[in-house]
VOGU-553140 format. One line per 8 residues: number of its first residue (from 0); their letters; for each residue x, y, z of N, C-alpha, C. Coordinates in steps of 0.02 Angstrom, whole numbers. Atoms other than C-alpha are relative to their C-alpha. Layout:
NUM = A = X/Y/Z/X/Y/Z/X/Y/Z ~ ...
//
This chain:
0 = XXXXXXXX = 12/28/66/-1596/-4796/-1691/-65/-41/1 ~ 39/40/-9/-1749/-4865/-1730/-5/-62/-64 ~ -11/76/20/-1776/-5044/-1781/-80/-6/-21 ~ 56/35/32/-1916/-5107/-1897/2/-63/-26 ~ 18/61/39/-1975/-5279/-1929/-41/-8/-71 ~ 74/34/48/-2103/-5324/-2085/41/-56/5 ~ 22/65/19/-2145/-5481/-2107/40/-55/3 ~ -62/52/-23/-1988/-5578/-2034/-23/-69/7
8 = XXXXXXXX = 11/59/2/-1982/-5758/-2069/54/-44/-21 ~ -52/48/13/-1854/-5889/-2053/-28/-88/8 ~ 15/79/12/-1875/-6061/-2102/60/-48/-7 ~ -66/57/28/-1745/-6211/-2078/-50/-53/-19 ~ 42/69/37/-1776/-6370/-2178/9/-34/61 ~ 23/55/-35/-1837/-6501/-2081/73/-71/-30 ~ -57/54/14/-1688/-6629/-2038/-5/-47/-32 ~ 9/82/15/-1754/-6786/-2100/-5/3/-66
16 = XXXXXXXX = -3/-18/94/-1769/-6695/-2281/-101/-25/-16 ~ 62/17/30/-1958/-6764/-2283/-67/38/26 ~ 54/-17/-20/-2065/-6674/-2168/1/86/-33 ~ 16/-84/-3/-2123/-6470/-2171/83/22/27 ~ -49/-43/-49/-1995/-6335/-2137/2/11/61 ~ 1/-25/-35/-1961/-6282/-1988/0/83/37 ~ -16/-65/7/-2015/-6102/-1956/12/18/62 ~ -35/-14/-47/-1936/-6035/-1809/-18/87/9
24 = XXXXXXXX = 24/-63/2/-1990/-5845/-1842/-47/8/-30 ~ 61/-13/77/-2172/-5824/-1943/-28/65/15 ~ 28/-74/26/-2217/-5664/-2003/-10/45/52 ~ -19/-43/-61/-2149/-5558/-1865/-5/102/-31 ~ 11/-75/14/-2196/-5353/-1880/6/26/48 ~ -8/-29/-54/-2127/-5246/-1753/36/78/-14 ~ -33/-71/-1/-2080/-5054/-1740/48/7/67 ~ -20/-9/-42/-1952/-5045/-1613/27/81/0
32 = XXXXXXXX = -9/-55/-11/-1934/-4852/-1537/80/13/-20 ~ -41/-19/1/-1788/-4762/-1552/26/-14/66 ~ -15/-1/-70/-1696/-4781/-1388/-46/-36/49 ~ 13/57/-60/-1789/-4904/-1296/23/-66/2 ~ -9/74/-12/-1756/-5074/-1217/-38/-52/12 ~ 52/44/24/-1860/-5212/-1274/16/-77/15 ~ -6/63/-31/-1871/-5381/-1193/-33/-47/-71 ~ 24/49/31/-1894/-5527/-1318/1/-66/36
40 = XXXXXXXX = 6/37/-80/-1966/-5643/-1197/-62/-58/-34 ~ 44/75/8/-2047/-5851/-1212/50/-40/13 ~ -61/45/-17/-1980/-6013/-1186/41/-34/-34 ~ -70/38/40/-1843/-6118/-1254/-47/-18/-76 ~ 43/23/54/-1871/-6137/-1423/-62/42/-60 ~ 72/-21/29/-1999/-6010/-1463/16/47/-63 ~ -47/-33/64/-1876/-5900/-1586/31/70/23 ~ -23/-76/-29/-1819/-5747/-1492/70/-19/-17
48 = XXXXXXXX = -68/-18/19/-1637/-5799/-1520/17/12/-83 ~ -5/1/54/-1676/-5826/-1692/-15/73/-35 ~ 29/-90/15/-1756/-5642/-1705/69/41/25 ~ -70/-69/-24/-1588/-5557/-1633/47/-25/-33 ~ -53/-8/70/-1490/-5654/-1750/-22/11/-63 ~ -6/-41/53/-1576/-5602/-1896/-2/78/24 ~ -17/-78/-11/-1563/-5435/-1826/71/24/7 ~ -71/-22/-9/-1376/-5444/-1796/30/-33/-72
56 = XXXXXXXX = -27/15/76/-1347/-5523/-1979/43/-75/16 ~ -13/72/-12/-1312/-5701/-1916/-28/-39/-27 ~ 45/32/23/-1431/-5769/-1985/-37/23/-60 ~ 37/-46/67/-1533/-5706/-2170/-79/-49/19 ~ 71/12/-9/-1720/-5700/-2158/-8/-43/-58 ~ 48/14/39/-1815/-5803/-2259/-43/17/-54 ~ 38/-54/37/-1921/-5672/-2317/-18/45/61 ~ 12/-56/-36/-1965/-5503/-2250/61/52/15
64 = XXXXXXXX = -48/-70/-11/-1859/-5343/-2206/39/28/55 ~ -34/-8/-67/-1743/-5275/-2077/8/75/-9 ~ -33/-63/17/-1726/-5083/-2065/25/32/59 ~ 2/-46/-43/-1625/-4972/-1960/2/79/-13 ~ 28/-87/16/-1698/-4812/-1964/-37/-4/-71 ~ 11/19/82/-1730/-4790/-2157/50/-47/-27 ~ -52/45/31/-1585/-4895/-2205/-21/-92/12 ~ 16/78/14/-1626/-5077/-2278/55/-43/24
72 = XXXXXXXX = -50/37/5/-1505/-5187/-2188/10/-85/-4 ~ 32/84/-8/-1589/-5383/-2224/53/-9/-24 ~ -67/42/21/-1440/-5423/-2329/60/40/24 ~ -88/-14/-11/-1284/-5333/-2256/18/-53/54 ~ -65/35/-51/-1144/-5417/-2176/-28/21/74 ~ 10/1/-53/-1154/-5422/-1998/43/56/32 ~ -38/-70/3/-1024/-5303/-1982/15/65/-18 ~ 33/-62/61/-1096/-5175/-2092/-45/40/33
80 = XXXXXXXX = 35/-37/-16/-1225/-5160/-1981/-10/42/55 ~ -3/-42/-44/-1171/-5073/-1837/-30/-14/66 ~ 52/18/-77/-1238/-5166/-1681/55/-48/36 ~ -56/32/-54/-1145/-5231/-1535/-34/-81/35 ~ 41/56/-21/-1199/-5408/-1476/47/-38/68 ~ -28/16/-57/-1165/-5483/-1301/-40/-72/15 ~ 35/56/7/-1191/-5682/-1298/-31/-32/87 ~ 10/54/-60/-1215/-5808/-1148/31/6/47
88 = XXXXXXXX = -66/10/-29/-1058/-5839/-1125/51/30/-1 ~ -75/-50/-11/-957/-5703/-1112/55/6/-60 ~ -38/11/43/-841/-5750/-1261/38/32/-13 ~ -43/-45/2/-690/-5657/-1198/56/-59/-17 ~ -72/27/26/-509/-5703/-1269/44/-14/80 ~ -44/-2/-69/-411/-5783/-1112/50/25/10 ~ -45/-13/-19/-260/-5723/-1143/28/44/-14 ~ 17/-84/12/-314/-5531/-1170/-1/8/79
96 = XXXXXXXX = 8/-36/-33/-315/-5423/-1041/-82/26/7 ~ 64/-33/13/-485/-5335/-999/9/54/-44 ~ -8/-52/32/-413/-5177/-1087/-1/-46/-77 ~ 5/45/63/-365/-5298/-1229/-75/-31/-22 ~ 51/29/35/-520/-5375/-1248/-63/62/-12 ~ 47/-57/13/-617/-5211/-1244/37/44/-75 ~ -39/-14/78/-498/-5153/-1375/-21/-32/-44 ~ 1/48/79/-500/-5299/-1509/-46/32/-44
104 = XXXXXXXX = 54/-32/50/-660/-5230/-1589/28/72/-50 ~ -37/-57/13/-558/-5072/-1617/60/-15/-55 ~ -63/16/38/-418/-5149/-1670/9/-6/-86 ~ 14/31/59/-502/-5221/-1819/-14/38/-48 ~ 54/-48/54/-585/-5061/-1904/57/2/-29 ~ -57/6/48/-485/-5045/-2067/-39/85/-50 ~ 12/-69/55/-503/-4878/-2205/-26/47/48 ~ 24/-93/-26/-605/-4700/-2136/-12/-18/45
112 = XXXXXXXX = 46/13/-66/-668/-4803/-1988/68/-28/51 ~ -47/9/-60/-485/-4837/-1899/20/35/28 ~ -16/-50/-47/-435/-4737/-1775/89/-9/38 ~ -92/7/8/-258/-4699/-1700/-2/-23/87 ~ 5/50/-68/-209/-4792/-1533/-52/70/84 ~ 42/-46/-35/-259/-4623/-1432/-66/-15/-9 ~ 70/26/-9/-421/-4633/-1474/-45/-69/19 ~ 23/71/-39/-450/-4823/-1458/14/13/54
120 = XXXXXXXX = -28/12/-89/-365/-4813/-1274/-73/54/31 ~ 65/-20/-25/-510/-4662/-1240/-51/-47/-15 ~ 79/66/-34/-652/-4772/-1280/-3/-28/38 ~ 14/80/-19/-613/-4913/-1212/13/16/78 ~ -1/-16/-85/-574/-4839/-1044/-63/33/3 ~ 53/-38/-16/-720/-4735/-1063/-53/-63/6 ~ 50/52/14/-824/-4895/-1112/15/-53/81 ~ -43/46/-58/-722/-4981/-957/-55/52/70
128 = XXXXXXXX = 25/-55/-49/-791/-4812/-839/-68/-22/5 ~ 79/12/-10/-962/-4842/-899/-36/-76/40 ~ 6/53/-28/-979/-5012/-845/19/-41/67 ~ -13/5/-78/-875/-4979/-689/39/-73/26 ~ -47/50/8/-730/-5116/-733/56/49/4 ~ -75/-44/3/-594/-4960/-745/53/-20/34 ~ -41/3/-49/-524/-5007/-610/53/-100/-12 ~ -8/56/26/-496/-5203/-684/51/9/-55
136 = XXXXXXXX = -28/9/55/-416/-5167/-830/74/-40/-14 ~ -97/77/20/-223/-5283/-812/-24/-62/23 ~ 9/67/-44/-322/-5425/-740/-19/-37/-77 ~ 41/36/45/-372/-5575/-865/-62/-22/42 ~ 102/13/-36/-553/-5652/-879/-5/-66/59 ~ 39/63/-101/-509/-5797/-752/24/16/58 ~ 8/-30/-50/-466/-5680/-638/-63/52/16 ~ 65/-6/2/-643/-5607/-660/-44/-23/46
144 = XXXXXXXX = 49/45/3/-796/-5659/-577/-58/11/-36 ~ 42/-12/38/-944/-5687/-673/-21/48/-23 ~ 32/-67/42/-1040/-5526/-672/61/56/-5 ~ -67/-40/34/-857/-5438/-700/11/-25/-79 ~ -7/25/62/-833/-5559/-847/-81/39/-38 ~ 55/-39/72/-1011/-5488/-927/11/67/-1 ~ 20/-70/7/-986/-5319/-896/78/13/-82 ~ -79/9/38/-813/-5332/-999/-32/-11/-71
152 = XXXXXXXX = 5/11/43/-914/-5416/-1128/-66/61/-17 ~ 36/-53/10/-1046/-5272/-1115/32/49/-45 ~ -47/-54/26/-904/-5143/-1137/40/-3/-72 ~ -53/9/44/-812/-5229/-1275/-67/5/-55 ~ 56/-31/64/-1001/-5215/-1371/-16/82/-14 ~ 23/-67/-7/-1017/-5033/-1323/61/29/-28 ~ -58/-28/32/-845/-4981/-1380/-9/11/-72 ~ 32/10/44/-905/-5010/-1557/-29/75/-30
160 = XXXXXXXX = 50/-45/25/-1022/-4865/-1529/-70/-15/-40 ~ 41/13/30/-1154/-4967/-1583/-76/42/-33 ~ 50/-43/17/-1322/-4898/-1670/-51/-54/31 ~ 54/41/-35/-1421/-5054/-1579/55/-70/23 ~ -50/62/-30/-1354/-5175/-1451/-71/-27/32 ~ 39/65/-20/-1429/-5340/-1422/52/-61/46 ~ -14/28/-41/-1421/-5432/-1284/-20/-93/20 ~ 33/76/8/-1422/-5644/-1284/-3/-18/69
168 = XXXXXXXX = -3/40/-60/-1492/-5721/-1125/52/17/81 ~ -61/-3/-18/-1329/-5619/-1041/1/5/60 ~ 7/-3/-86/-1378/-5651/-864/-12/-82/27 ~ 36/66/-24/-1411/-5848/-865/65/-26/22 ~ -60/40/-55/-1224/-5895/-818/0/41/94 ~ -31/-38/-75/-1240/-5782/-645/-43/-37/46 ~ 38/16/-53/-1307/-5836/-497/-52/62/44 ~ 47/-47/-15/-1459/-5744/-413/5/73/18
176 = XXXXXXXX = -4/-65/-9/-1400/-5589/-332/42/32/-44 ~ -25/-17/42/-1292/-5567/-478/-38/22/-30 ~ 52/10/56/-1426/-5581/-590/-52/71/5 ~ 26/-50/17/-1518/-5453/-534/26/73/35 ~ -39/-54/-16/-1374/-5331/-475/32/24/-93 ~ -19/-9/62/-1323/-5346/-675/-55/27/-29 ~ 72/-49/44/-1499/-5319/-744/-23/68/7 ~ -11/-47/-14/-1490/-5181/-666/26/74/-6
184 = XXXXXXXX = -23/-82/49/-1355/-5097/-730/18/-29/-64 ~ 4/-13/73/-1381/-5157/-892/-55/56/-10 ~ 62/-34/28/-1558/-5038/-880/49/51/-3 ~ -14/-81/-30/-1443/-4890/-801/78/10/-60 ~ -62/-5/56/-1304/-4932/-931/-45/38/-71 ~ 49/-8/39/-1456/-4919/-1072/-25/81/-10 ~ 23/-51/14/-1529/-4768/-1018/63/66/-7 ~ -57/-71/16/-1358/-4667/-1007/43/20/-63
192 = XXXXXXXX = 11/-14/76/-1320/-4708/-1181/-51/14/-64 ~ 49/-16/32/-1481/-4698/-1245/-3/-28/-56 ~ 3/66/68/-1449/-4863/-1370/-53/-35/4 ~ 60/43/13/-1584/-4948/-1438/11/-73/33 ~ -40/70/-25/-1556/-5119/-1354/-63/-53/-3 ~ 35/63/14/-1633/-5294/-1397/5/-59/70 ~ -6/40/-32/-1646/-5406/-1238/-35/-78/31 ~ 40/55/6/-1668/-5577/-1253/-9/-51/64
200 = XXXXXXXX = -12/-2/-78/-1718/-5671/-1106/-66/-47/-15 ~ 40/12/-9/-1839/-5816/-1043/-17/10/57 ~ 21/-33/-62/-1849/-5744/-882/-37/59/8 ~ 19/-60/12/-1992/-5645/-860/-10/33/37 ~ -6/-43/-45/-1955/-5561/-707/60/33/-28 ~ -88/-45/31/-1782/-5491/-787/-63/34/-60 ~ 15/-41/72/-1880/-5436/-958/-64/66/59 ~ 46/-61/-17/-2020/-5351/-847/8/59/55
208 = XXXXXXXX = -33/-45/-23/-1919/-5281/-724/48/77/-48 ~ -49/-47/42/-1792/-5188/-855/-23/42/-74 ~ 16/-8/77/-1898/-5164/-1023/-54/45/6 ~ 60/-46/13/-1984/-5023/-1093/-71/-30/-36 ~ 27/26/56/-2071/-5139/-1196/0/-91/10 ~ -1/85/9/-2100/-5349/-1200/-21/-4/-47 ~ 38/54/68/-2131/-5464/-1353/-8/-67/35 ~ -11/69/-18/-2198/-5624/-1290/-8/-36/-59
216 = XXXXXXXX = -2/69/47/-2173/-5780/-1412/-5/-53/8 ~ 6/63/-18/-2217/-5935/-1426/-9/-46/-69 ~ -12/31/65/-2161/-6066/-1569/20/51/-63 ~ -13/-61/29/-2108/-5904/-1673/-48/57/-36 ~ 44/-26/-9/-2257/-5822/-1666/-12/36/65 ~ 9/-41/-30/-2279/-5662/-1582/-80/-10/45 ~ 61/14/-31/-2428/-5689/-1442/-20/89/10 ~ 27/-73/-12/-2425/-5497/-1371/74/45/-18
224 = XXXXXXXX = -62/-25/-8/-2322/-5344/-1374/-21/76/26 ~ 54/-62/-43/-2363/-5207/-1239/74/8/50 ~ -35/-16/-58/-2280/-5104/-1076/-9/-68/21 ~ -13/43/-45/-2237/-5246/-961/-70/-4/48 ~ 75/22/-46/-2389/-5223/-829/-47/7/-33 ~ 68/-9/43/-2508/-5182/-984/-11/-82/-16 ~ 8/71/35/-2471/-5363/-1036/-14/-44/48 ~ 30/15/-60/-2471/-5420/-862/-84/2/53
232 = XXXXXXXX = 78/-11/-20/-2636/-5344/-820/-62/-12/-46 ~ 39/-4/47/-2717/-5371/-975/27/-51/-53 ~ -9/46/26/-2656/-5538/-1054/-46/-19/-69 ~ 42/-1/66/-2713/-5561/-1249/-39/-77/-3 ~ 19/70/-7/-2720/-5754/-1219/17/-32/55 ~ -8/62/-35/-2698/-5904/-1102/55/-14/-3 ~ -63/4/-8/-2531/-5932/-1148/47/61/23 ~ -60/-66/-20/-2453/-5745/-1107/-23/-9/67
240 = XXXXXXXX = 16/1/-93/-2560/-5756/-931/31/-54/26 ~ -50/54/-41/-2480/-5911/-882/65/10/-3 ~ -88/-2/21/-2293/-5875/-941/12/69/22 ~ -18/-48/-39/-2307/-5703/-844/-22/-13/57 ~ 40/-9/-71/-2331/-5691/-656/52/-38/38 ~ -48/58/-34/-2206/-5774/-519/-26/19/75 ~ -12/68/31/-2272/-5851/-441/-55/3/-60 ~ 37/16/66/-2395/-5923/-598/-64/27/20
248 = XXXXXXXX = 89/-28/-34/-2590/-5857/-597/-22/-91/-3 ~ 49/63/-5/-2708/-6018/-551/-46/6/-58 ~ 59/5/52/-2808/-6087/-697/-42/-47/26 ~ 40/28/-23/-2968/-6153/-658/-64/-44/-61 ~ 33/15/35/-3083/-6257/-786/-82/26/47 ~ 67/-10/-15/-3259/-6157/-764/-52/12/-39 ~ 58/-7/23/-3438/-6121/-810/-13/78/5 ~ 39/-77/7/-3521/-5939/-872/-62/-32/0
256 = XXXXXXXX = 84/26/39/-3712/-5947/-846/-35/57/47 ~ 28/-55/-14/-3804/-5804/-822/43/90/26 ~ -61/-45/-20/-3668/-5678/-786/26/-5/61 ~ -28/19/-51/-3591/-5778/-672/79/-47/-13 ~ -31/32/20/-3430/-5869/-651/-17/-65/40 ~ -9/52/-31/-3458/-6043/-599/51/-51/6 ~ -56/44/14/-3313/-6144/-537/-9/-64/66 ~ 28/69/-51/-3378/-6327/-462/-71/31/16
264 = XXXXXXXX = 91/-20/-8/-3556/-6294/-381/20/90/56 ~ 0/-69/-37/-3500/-6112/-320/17/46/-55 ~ 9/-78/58/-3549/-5933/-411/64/39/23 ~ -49/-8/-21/-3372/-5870/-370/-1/78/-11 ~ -12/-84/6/-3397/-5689/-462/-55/16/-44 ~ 52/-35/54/-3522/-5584/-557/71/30/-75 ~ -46/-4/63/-3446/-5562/-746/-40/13/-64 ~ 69/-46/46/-3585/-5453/-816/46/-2/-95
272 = XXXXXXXX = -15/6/76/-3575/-5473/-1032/48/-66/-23 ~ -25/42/41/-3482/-5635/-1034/-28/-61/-15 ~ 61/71/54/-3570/-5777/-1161/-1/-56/51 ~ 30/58/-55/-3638/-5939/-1063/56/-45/-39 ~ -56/50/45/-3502/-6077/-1095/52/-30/41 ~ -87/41/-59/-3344/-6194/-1023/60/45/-7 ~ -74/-36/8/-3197/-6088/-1009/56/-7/53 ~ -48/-12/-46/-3040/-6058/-916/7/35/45
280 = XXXXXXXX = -3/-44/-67/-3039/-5956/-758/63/18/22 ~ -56/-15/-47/-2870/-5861/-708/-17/36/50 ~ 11/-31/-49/-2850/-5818/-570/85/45/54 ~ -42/-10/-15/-2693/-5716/-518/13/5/88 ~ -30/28/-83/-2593/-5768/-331/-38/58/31 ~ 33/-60/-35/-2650/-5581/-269/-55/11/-17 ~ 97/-8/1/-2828/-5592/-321/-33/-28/56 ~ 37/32/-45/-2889/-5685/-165/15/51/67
288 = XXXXXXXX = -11/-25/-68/-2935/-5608/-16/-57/-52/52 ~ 23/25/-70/-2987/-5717/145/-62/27/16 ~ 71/-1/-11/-3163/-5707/193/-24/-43/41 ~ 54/58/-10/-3277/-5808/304/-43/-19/-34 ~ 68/16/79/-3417/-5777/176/34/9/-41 ~ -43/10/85/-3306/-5789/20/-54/-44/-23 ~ 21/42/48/-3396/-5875/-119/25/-62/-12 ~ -20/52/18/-3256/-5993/-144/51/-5/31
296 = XXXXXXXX = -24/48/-30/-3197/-6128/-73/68/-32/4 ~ -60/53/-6/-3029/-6230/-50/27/-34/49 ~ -48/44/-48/-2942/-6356/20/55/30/33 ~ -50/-22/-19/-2808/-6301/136/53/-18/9 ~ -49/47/-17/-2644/-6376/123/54/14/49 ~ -79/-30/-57/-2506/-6271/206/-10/69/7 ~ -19/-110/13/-2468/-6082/221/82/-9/24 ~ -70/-14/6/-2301/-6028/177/12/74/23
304 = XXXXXXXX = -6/-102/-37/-2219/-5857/281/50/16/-27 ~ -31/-51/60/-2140/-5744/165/33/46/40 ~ -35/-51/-20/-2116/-5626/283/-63/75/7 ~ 57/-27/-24/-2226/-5470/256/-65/-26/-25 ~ 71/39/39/-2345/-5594/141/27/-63/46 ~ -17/76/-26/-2386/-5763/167/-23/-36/-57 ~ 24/18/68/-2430/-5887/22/-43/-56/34 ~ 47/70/-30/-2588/-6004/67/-15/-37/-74
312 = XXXXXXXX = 14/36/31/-2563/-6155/-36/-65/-28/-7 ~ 69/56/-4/-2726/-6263/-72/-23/-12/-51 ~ 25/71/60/-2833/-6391/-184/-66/35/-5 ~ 66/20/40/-2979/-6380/-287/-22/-47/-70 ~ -13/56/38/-3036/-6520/-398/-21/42/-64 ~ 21/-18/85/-3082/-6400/-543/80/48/-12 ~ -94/-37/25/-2864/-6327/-542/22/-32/-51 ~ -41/51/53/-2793/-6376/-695/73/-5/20
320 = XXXXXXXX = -62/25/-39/-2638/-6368/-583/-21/-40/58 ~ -19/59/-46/-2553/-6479/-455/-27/41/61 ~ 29/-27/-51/-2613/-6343/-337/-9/84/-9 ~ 11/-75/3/-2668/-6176/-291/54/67/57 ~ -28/-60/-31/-2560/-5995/-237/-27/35/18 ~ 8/-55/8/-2637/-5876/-157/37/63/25 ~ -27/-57/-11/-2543/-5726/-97/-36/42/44 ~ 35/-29/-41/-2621/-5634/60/45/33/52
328 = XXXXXXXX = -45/-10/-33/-2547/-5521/185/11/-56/81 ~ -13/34/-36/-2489/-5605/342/-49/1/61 ~ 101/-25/-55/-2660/-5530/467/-20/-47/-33 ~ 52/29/28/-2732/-5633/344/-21/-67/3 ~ -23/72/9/-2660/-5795/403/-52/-46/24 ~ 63/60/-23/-2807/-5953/427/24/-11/75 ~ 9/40/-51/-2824/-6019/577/31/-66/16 ~ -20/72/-7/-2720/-6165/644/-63/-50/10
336 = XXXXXXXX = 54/63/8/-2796/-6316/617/-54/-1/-47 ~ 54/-28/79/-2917/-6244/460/23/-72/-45 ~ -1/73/67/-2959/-6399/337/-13/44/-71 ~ 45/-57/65/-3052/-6264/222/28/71/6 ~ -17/-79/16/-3006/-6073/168/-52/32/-62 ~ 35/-24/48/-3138/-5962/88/26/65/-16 ~ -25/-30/50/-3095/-5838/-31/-64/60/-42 ~ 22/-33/51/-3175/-5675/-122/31/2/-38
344 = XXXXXXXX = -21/13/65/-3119/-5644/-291/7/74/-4 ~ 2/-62/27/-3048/-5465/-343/-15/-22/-88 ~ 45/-8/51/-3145/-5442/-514/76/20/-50 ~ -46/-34/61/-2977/-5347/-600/54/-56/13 ~ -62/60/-12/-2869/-5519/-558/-29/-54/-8 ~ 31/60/64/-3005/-5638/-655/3/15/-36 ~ -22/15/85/-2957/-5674/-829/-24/-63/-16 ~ 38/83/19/-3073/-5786/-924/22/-7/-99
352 = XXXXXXXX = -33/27/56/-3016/-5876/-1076/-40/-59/-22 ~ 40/50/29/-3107/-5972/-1214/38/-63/-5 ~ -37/64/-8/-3083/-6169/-1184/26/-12/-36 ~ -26/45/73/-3037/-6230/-1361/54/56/4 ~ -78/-44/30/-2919/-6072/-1412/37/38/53 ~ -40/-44/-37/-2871/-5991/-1270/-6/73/-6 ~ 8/-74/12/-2909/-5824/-1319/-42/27/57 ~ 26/-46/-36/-2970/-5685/-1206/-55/16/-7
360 = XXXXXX = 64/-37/15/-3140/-5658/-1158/-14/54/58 ~ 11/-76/-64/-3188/-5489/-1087/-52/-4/40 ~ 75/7/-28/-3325/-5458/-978/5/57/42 ~ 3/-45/-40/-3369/-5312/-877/22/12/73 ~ -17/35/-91/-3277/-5279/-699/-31/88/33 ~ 39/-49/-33/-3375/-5152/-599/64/21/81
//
């Protein structure tokens, strides 16, 4: 099913009754494919939950449109519209069964859309199969553990038969190897039904691992919306390059002058076509490679062993961080006792950004 935004905009009044609204979604436009899974991805606050509940009819836009497929659904009921939603917190009935709680949804359909207990009992085991709980079904949810309790609440959205399932945050109660043993088979759950699916998420190793697609946001304003490493490799602004990457890319306050980058009294890279001026310098963890003659310079604080990497922390007084990452293989490791570490620069892992707005400036990488 595919999912279209225009011009989505939700506004709450401002508590105090005196200031501005609060817009929480502004003028959001998005075509979502038929059958793909789309990460709605920023941080607390920025409106992605607010975008999947006006998409699940929790919420009424403001102004602007909701369609699935050709069908206008901004004002239907929430239940009208045919989408399965899976929250936080699991929000199973305790003193259901897993079969029971994959049922209830079933239970409820009333006129041409109820079905006779045969058929509910196939779904819901089938919806139970897919999710690979079958075998659970007489236990309750606090005999569960966590990623058993989501899959339950997966299944009890998929039973439905939804035409678009959205997904809230539904990996932040698990603990790590959960987390990404679930994300997992939520993709392989995704692609074997072939449901459009909404996944909301400030984790952006979960959205870029699993998604055909990212929206990053920030204050409810859409920043980018690309493949996952298109947005990664090719950041529209200063805010999507910092809020992707783990670890973070290094920002550097520098100088353009002559088609150069200057950062402190060192020409760090050639950056043929970009304007003379103060800007921002990223610099992503795997852009540095070890050099004796490197251009640039740093302080050396530690080196961390990863294993087949190693991460060489260190200082420079032009970091607008507390410090610098770089990412190098483990051959690559300094020298005990090193005060200093020099550094070339891969050309396709600088990203320069205008000081005042942050926006992306290009420049030629040879």
């Amino acid at each position: 099913m595919k999912v279209v935004l225009e011009n989505l905009t939700k506004r709450f009044p401002n508590r105090n009754k005196k200031g501005d609204d609060v817009i929480a979604v502004n003028n959001f436009n998005f075509e979502i494919p038929d059958g793909q899974l789309i990460g709605l991805l920023g941080p607390s606050g920025c409106g992605k939950s607010t975008t999947l509940n006006l998409i699940s009819g929790l919420e009424t836009p403001s102004s602007g449109r909701i369609l699935f497929g050709e069908d206008d659904v901004t004002r239907l009921p929430p239940e009208n519209r045919g989408v399965g939603l899976v929250f936080q917190n699991y929000a199973l009935y305790p003193h259901l069964t897993v079969l029971e709680n994959i049922l209830f949804p079933l239970q409820n359909l009333r006129g041409a859309d109820k079905l006779s207990k045969e058929d509910m009992l196939k779904r819901a085991t089938e919806a139970a199969r897919l999710v690979q709980i079958d075998g659970l079904l007489e236990r309750k949810p606090s005999e569960l553990s966590g990623g058993q309790q989501q899959r339950v609440a997966i299944a009890r959205a998929l039973v439905k038969m939804p035409r678009v399932l959205l997904l809230d945050e539904p990996l932040s109660n698990l603990d790590a190897r959960l987390r990404l043993q679930t994300r997992e088979e939520i993709r392989r759950i995704q692609q074997e039904t072939g449901i459009t699916t909404i996944f909301v998420t400030h984790d952006q190793e979960e959205a870029m691992s699993i998604s055909d697609m990212i929206v990053v946001m920030e204050a409810g304003i859409v920043q980018q919306i690309g493949k996952p490493q298109d947005v990664y490799d090719d950041p529209a602004n200063l805010f999507v390059a910092k809020f992707l990457g783990t670890p973070p890319i290094n920002v550097f306050e520098g100088r353009l002058s002559g088609g150069r980058l200057m950062i402190g009294q060192e020409a760090v890279l050639s950056v043929p076509g970009a304007p003379d001026g103060i800007v921002w310098a990223g610099i992503r963890p795997e852009g540095f490679i070890p050099a004796a003659d490197g251009e640039f310079t740093c302080d050396l604080n530690r080196v961390e062993v990863m294993g087949r990497d190693i991460s060489v922390v260190c200082h420079h007084e032009k970091c607008a961080g507390a410090q610098i990452r770089a990412i190098i293989s483990a051959e690559s490791r300094p020298g005990d006792g090193a005060k200093t570490v020099r550094f070339r620069l891969k050309p396709r892992k600088v990203l320069l950004f205008d000081h005042e707005s942050g926006a992306r400036i290009p420049f030629e990488v040879k």
